[in-house]
KOLNUFI-95385 format. One record per residue (C-alpha): residue number from 1; residue in one letter; chain; x, y, z. Coordinates in steps of 0.5 Angstrom, whole numbers, plus 2048, in hexadecimal, padded with zeros to 3 digits. Example, Ala and Ser with C-alpha at 12.3 -4.5 7.8 and 13.67 -1.06 7.14 Angstrom:
BEGIN
+------+---------+------+-----+-----+-----+
| mipa | tordren | pase |   X |   Y |   Z |
+------+---------+------+-----+-----+-----+
|    1 |       a |    A | 819 | 7F7 | 810 |
|    2 |       s |    A | 81B | 7FE | 80E |
+------+---------+------+-----+-----+-----+
//
This chain:
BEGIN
+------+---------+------+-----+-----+-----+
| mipa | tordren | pase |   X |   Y |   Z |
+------+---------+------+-----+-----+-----+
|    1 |       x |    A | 7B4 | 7B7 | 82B |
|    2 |       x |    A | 7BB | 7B6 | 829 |
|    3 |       x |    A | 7BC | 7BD | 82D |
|    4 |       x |    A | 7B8 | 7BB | 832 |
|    5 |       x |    A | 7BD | 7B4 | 833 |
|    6 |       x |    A | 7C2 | 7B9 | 834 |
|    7 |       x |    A | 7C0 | 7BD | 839 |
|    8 |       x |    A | 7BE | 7B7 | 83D |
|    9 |       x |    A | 7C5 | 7B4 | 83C |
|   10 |       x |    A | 7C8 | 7BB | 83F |
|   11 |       x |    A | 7C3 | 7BA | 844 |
|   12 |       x |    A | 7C4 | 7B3 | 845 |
|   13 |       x |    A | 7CC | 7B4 | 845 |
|   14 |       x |    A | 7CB | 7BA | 84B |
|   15 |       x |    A | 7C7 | 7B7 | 84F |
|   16 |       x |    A | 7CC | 7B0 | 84E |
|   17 |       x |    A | 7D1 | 7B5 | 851 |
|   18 |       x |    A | 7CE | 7B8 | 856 |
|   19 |       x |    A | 7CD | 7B2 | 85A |
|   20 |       x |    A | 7D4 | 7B1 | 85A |
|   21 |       x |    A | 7D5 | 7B8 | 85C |
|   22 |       x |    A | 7DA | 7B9 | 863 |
|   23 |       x |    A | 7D6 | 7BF | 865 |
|   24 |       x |    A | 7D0 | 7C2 | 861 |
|   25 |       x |    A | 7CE | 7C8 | 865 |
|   26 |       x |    A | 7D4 | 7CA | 862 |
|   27 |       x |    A | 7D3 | 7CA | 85B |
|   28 |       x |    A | 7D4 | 7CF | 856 |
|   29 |       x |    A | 7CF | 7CF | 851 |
|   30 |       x |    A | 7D0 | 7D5 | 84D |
|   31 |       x |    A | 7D7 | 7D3 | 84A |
|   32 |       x |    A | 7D4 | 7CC | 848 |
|   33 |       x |    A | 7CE | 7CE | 845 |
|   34 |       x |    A | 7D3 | 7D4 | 840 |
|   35 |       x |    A | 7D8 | 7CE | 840 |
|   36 |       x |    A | 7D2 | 7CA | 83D |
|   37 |       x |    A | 7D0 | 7D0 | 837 |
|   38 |       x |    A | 7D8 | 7D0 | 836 |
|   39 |       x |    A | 7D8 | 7C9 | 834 |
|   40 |       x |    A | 7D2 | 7C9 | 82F |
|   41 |       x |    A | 7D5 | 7CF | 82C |
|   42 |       x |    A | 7DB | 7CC | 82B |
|   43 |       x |    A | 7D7 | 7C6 | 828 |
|   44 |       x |    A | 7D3 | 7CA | 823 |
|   45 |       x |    A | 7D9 | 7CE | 821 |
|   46 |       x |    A | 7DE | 7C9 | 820 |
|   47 |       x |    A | 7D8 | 7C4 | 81D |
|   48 |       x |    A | 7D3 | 7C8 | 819 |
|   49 |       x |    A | 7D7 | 7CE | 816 |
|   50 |       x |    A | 7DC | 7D1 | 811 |
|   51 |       x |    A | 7E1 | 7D3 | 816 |
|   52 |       x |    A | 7E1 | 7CD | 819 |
|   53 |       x |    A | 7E2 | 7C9 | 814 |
|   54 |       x |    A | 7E7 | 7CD | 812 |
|   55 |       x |    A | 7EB | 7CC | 819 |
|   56 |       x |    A | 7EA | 7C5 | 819 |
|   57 |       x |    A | 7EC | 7C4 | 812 |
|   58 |       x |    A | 7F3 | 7C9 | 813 |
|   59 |       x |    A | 7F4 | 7C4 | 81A |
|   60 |       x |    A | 7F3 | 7BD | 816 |
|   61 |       x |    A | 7F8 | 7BF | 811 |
|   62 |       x |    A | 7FC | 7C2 | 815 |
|   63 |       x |    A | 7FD | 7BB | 81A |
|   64 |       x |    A | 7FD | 7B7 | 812 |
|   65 |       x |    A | 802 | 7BB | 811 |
|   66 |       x |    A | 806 | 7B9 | 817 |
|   67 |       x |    A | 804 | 7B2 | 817 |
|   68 |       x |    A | 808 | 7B2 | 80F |
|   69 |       x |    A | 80E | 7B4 | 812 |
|   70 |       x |    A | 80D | 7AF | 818 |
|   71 |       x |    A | 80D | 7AA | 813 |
|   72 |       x |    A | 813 | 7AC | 810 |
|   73 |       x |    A | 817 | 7AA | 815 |
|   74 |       x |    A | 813 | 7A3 | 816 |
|   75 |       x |    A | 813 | 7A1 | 80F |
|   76 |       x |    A | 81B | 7A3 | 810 |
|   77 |       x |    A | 81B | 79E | 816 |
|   78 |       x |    A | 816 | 799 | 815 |
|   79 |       x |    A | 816 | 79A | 80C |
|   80 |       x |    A | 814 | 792 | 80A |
|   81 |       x |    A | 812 | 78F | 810 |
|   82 |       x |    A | 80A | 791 | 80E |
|   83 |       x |    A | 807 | 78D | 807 |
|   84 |       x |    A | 806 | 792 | 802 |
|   85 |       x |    A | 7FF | 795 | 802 |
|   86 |       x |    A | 7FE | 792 | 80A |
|   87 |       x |    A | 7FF | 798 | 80F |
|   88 |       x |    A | 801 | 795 | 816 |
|   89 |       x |    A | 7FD | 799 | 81C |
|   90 |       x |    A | 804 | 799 | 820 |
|   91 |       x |    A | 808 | 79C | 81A |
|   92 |       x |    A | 803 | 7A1 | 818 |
|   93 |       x |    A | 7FF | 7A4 | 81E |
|   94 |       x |    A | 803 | 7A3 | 824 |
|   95 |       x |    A | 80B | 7A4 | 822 |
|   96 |       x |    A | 808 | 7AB | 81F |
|   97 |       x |    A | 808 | 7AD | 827 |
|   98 |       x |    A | 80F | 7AD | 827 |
|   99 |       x |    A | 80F | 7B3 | 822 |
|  100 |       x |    A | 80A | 7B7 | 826 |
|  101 |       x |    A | 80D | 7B6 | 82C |
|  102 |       x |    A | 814 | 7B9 | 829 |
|  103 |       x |    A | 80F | 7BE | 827 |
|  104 |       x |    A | 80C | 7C0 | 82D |
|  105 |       x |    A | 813 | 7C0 | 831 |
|  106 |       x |    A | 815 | 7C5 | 82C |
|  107 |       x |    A | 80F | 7CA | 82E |
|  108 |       x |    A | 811 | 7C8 | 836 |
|  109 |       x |    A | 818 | 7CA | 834 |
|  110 |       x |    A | 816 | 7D0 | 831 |
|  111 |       x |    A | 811 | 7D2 | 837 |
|  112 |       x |    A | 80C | 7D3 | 831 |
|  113 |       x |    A | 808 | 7CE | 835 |
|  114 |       x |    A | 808 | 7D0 | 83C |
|  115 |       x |    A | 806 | 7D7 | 839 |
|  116 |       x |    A | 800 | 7D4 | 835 |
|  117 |       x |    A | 7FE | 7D0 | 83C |
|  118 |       x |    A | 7FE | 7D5 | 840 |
|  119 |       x |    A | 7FA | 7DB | 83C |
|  120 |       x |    A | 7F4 | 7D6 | 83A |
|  121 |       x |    A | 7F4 | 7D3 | 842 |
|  122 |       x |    A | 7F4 | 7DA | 845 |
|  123 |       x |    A | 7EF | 7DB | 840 |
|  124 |       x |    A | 7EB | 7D4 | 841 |
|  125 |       x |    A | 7EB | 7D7 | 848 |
|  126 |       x |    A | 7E6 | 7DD | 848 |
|  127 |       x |    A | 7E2 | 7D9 | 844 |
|  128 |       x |    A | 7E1 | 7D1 | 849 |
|  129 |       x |    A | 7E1 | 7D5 | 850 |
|  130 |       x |    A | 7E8 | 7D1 | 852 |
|  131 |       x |    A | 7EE | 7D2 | 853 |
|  132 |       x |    A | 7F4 | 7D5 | 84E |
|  133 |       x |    A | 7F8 | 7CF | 851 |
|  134 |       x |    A | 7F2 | 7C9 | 84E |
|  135 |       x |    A | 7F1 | 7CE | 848 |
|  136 |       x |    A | 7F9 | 7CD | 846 |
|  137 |       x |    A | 7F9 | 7C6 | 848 |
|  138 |       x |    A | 7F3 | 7C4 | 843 |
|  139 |       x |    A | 7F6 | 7C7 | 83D |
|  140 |       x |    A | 7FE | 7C4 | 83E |
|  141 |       x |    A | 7FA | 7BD | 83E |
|  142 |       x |    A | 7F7 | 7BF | 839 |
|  143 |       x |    A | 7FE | 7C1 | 836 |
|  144 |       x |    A | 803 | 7BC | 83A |
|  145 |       x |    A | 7FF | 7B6 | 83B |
|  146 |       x |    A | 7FD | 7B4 | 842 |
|  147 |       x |    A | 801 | 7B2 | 846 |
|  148 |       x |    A | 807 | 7B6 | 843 |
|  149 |       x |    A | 804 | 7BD | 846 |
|  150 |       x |    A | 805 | 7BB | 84C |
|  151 |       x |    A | 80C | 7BB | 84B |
|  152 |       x |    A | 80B | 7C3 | 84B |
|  153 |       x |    A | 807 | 7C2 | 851 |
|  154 |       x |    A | 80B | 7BF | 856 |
|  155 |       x |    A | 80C | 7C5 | 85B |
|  156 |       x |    A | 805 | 7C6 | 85B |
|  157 |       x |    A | 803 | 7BE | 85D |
|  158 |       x |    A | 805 | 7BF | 864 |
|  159 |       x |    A | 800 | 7C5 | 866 |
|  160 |       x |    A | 7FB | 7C2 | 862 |
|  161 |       x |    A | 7F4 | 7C1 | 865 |
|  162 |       x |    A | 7F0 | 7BB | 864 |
|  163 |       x |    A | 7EB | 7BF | 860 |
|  164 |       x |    A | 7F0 | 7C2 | 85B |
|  165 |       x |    A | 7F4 | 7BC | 85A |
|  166 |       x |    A | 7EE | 7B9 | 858 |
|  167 |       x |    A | 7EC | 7BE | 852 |
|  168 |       x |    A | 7F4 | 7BE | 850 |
|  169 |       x |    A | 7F2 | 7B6 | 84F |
|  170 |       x |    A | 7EB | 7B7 | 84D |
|  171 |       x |    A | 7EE | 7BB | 847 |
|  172 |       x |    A | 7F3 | 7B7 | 846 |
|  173 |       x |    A | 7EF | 7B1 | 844 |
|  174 |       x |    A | 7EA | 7B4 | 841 |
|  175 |       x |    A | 7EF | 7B8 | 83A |
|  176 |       x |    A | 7F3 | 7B6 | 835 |
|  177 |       x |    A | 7FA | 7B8 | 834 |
|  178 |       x |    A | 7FD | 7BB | 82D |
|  179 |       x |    A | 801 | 7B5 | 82C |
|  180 |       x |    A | 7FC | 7B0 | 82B |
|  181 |       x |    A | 7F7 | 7B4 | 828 |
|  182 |       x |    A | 7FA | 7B2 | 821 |
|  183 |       x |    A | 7FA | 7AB | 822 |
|  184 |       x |    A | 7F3 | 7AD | 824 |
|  185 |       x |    A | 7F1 | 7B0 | 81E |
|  186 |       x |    A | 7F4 | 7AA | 81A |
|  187 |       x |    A | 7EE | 7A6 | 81C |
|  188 |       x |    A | 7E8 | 7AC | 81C |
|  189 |       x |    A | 7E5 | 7B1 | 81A |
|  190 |       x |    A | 7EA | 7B8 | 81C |
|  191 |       x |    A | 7E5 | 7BB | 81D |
|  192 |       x |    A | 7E2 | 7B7 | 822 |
|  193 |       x |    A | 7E8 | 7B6 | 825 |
|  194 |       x |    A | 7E9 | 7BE | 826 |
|  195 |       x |    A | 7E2 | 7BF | 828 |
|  196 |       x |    A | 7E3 | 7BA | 82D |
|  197 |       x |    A | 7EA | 7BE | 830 |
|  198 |       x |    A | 7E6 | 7C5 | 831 |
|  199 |       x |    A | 7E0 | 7C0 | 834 |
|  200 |       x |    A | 7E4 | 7BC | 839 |
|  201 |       x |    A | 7E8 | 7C3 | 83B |
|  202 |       x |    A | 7E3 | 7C7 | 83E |
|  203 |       x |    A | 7DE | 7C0 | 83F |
|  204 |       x |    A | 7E3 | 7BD | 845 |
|  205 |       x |    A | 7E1 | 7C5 | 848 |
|  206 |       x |    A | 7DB | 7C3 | 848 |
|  207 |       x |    A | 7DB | 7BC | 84B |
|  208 |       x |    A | 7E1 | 7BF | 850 |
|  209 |       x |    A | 7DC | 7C5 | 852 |
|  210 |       x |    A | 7D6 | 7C1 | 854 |
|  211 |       x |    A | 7DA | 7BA | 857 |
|  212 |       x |    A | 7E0 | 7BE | 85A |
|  213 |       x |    A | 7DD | 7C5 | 85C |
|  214 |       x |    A | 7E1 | 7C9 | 861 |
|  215 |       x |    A | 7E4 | 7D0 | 860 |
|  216 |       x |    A | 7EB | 7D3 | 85F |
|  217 |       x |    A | 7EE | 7D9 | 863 |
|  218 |       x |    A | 7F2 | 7DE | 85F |
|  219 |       x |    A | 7F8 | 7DD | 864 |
|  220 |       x |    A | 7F8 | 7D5 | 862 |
|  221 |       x |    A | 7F7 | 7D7 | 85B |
|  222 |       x |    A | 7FE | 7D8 | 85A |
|  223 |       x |    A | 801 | 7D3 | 856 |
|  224 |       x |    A | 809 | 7D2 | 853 |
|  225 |       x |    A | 80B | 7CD | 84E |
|  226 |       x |    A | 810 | 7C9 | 84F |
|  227 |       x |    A | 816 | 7CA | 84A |
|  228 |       x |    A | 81A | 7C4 | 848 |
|  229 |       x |    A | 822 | 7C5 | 849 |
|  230 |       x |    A | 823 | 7C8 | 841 |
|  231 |       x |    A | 827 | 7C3 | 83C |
|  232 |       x |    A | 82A | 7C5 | 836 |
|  233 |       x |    A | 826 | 7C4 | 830 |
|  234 |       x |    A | 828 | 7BE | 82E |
|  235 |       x |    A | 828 | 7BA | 835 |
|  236 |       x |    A | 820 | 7BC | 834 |
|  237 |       x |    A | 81F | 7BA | 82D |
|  238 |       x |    A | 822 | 7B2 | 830 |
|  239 |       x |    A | 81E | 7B4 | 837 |
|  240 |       x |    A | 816 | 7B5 | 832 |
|  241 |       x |    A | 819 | 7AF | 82D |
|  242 |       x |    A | 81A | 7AA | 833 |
|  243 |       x |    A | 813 | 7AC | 835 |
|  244 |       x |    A | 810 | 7AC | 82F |
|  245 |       x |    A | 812 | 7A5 | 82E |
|  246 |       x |    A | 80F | 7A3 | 834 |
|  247 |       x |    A | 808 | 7A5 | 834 |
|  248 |       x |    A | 809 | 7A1 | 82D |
|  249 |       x |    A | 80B | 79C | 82F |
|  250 |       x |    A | 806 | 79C | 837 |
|  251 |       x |    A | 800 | 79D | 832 |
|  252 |       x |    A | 801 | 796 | 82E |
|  253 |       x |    A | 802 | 793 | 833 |
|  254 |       x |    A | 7FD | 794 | 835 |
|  255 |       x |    A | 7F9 | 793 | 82F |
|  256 |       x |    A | 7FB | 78C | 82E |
|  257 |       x |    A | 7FA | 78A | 835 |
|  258 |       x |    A | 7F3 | 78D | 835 |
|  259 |       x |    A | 7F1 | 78C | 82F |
|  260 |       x |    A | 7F2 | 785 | 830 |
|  261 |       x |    A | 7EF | 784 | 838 |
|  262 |       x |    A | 7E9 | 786 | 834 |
|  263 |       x |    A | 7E9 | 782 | 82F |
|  264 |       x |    A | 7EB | 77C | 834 |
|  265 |       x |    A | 7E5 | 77F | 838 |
|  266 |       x |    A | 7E0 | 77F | 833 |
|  267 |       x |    A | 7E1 | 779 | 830 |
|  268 |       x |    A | 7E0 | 776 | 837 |
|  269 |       x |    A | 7D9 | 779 | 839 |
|  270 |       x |    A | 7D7 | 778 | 833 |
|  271 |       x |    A | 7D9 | 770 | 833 |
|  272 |       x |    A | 7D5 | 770 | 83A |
|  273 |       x |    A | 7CF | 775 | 839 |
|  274 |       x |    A | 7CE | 775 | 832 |
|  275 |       x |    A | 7D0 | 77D | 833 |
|  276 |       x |    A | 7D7 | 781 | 832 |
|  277 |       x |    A | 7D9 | 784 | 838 |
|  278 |       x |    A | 7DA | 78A | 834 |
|  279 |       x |    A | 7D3 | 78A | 832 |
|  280 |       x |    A | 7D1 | 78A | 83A |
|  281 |       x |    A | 7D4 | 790 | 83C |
|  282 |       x |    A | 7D1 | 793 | 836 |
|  283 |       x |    A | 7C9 | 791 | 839 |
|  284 |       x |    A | 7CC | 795 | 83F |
|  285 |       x |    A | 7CF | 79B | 83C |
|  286 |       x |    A | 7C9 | 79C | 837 |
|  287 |       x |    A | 7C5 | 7A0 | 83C |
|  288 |       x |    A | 7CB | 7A5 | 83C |
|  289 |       x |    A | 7CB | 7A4 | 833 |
|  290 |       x |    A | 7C4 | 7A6 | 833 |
|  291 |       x |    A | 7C5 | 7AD | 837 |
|  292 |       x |    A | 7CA | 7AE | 833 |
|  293 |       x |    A | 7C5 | 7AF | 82D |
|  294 |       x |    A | 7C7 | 7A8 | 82A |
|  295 |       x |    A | 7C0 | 7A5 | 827 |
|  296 |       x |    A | 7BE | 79E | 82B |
|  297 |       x |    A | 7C0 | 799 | 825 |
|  298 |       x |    A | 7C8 | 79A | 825 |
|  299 |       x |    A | 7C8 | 79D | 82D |
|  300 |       x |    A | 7CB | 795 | 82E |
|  301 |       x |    A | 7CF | 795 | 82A |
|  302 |       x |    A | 7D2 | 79C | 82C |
|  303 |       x |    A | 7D2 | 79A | 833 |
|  304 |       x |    A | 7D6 | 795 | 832 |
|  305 |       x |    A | 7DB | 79A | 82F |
|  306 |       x |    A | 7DB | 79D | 834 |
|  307 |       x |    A | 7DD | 799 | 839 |
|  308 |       x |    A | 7E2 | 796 | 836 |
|  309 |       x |    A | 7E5 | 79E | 837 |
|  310 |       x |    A | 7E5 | 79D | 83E |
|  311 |       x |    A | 7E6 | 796 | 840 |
|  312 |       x |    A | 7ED | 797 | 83A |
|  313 |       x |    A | 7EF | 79D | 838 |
|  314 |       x |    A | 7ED | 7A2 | 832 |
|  315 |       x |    A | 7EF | 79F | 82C |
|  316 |       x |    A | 7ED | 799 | 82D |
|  317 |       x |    A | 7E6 | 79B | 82D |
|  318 |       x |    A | 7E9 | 7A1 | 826 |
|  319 |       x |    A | 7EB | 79A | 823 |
|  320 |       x |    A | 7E4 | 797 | 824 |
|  321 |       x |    A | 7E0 | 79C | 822 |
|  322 |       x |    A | 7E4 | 79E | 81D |
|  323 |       x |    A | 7E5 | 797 | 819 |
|  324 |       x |    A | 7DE | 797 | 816 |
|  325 |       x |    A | 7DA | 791 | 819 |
|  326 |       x |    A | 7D6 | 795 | 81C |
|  327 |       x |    A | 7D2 | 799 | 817 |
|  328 |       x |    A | 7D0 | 79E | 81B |
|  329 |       x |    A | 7CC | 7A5 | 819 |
|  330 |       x |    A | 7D0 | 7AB | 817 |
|  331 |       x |    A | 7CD | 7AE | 81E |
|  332 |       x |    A | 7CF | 7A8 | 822 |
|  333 |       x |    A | 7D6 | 7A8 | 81F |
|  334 |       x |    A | 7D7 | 7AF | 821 |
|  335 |       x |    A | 7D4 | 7AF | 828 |
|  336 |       x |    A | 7D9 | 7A9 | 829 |
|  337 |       x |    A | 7DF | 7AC | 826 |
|  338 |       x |    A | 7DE | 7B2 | 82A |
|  339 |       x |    A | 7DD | 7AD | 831 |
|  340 |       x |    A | 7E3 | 7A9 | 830 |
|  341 |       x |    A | 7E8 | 7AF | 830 |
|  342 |       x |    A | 7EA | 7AF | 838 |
|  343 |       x |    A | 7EE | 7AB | 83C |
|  344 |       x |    A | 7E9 | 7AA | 840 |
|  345 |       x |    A | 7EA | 7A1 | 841 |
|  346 |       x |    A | 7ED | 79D | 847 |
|  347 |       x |    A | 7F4 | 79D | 845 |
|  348 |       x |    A | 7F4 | 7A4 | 846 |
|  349 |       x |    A | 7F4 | 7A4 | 84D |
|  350 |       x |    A | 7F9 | 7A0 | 84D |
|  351 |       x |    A | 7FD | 7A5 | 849 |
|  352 |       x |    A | 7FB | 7AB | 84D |
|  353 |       x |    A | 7FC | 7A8 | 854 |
|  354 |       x |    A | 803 | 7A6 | 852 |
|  355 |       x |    A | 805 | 7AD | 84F |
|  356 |       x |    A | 804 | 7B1 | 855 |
|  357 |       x |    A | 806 | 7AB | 85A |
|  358 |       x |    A | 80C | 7AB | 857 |
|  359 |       x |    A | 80D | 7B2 | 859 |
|  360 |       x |    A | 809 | 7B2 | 85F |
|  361 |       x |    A | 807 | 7AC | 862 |
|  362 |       x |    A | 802 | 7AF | 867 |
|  363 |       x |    A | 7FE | 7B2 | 862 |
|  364 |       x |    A | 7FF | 7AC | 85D |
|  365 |       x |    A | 7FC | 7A8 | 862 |
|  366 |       x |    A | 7F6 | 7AD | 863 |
|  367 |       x |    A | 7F5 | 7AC | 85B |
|  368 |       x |    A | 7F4 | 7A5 | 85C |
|  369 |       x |    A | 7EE | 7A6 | 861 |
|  370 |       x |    A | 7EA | 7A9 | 85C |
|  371 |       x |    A | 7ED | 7A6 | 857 |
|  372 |       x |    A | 7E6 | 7A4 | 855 |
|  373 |       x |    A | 7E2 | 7AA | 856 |
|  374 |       x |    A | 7E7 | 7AE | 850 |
|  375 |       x |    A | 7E5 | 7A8 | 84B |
|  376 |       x |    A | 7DF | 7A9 | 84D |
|  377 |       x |    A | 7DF | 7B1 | 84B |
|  378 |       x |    A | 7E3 | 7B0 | 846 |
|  379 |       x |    A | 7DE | 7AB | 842 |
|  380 |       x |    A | 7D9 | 7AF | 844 |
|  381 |       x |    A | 7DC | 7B5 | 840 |
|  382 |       x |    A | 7DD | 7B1 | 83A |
|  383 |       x |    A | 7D6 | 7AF | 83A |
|  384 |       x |    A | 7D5 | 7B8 | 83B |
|  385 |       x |    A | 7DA | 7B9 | 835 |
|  386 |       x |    A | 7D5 | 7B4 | 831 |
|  387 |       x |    A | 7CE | 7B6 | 834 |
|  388 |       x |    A | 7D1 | 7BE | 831 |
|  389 |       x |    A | 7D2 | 7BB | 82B |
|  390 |       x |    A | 7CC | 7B8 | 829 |
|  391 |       x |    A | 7C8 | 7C0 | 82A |
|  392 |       x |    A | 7CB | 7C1 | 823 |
|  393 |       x |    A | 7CC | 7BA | 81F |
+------+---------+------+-----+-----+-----+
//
């Protein structure tokens, strides 16, 4: 029964894909249907094997470790200004960002990262039926963040087609990058976090190939990545800090102004209807909890966490799940866990369209239009990445 659900999503997914599809003929089943195997394979080795949990304990403690040095700098800063015992969201999950932003500046300075983004792109390509060029983009999102990879795409933006630019977003929106996966891990379960990161990779390619199919000629398959002008060490060290410090202090802004608008809403509908607003989106979206194999009891609540990630952001629905009012079972918390892993929510149009706007006005403006249609495919890859998930929980 519990497969059957399973399958039933994946079909459902699909199907829901499908009908947003700009040109169905043209459709490649095949790299979908390996796409599909290579998630659960991925799902049954990172969740259900020595290796895996070998893997996933060696990348928790090395983001532990990270987040220990991080705190160094914080506790040097910021010592004194949290009560003893008391561990402030800000001090202790966002301003760690910092850190790894310095971190993966390094790895760029070293040309460590460009080499990594390249190999596993070239690599993703022979495997998704697309181009090099979406291949290398879905893995410097992963690795740089999503509106920052398109610094290095800058060149290319111009000749872009409206197709290709979708899927460069589509990815864009549908990862993670590395420098809030640490922030992530401090309110889930790693594993679910990685598994997520590996799902969501080759999910965007399975949503993009059947809502944005089209083909690649070999002479438009040629990509060149725009270098930054070189700075001294240094001057890079200050260029990732300020950064980092940024996306720090963007997210708790957010937090706070979220967090308290749906508190505010809540209490209004609830004040009114007898029924929170969350709550509603949660009646709405439990259709979508059930074919992700959450059982029917907790598939409101569920819903109502998953809403919350795409009317506000990730972490406000991560600090929900993750504060122990809901009680859910140790399946419904993985499913979950793995489904809010993705930027996949409103503001992240806005942060995409902004990003390419600001380099190319045009295609920025042709990211608006769609806008809608990317949060679209981009969810429906989360509920994908949570659909895998549940073969294996």
């Amino acid at each position: 029964m519990r497969y059957g659900i399973s399958i039933l999503g994946i079909l459902v997914v699909l199907f829901l894909a499908w009908l947003a599809s700009s040109n169905r003929k043209q459709i490649k089943f095949k790299p979908i249907i390996m796409m599909l195997v290579i998630q659960i394979i991925f799902s049954i080795l990172l969740l259900n094997t020595e290796y895996g949990l070998i893997t996933i304990k060696g990348i928790s403690a090395f983001f532990n470790t990270l987040l220990e040095y991080a705190s160094e700098g914080v506790s040097f800063v910021f010592g004194g200004m949290a009560n003893k015992g008391e561990s402030p969201f800000f001090l202790n999950v966002l301003l760690p960002i910092i850190f790894i932003s310095v971190l993966i500046g390094i790895l760029q300075y070293l040309k460590i990262l460009p080499f990594l983004m390249k190999g596993i792109g070239f690599l993703l390509s022979k495997v998704n039926g697309m181009g090099r060029l979406e291949s290398y983009n879905a893995v410097a999102s992963l690795m740089v963040g999503q509106s920052e990879i398109f610094l290095a795409l800058k060149k290319q933006l111009g000749l872009l087609s409206k197709q290709r630019l979708y899927t460069l977003c589509a990815s864009a929106m549908s990862t993670v990058s590395i420098s809030i996966v640490g922030a992530y891990m401090t309110m889930l379960e790693p594993k679910y976090v990685v598994t997520a990161l590996v799902l969501n990779l080759f999910g965007g390619f399975i949503i993009a190939s059947i809502i944005n199919p089209y083909e690649v000629k070999p002479s438009e398959d040629i990509f060149e990545i725009q270098g930054q002008e070189r700075q001294s060490f240094f001057e890079m060290l200050g260029e990732y800090i300020i950064d980092g410090f940024k996306v720090a202090i963007i997210v708790g802004a957010m937090l706070i102004g979220f967090i308290a608008l749906m508190t505010a809403i809540n209490h209004l509908f609830a004040s009114i209807f007898s029924i929170s607003f969350q709550q509603l989106l949660g009646y709405l979206f439990a259709p979508f909890a059930l074919i992700m194999g959450i059982p029917l009891s907790e598939a409101v609540r569920a819903g109502g966490i998953m809403a919350t990630k795409l009317v506000t952001n990730e972490f406000v629905a991560m600090l929900d799940l993750s504060g122990g009012t809901h009680h859910f079972s140790a399946r419904t918390h993985g499913i979950l866990s793995v489904f809010l892993v993705s930027f996949a929510n409103f503001s992240s149009i806005g942060i995409i369209t902004g990003a390419v706007k600001s380099l190319n006005e045009e295609q920025g403006n042709v990211v608006a239009r769609f806008g809608l249609k990317l949060l679209y495919g981009a969810t429906l890859v989360s509920i994908l990445s949570g659909i895998i998930v549940s073969f294996v929980l």
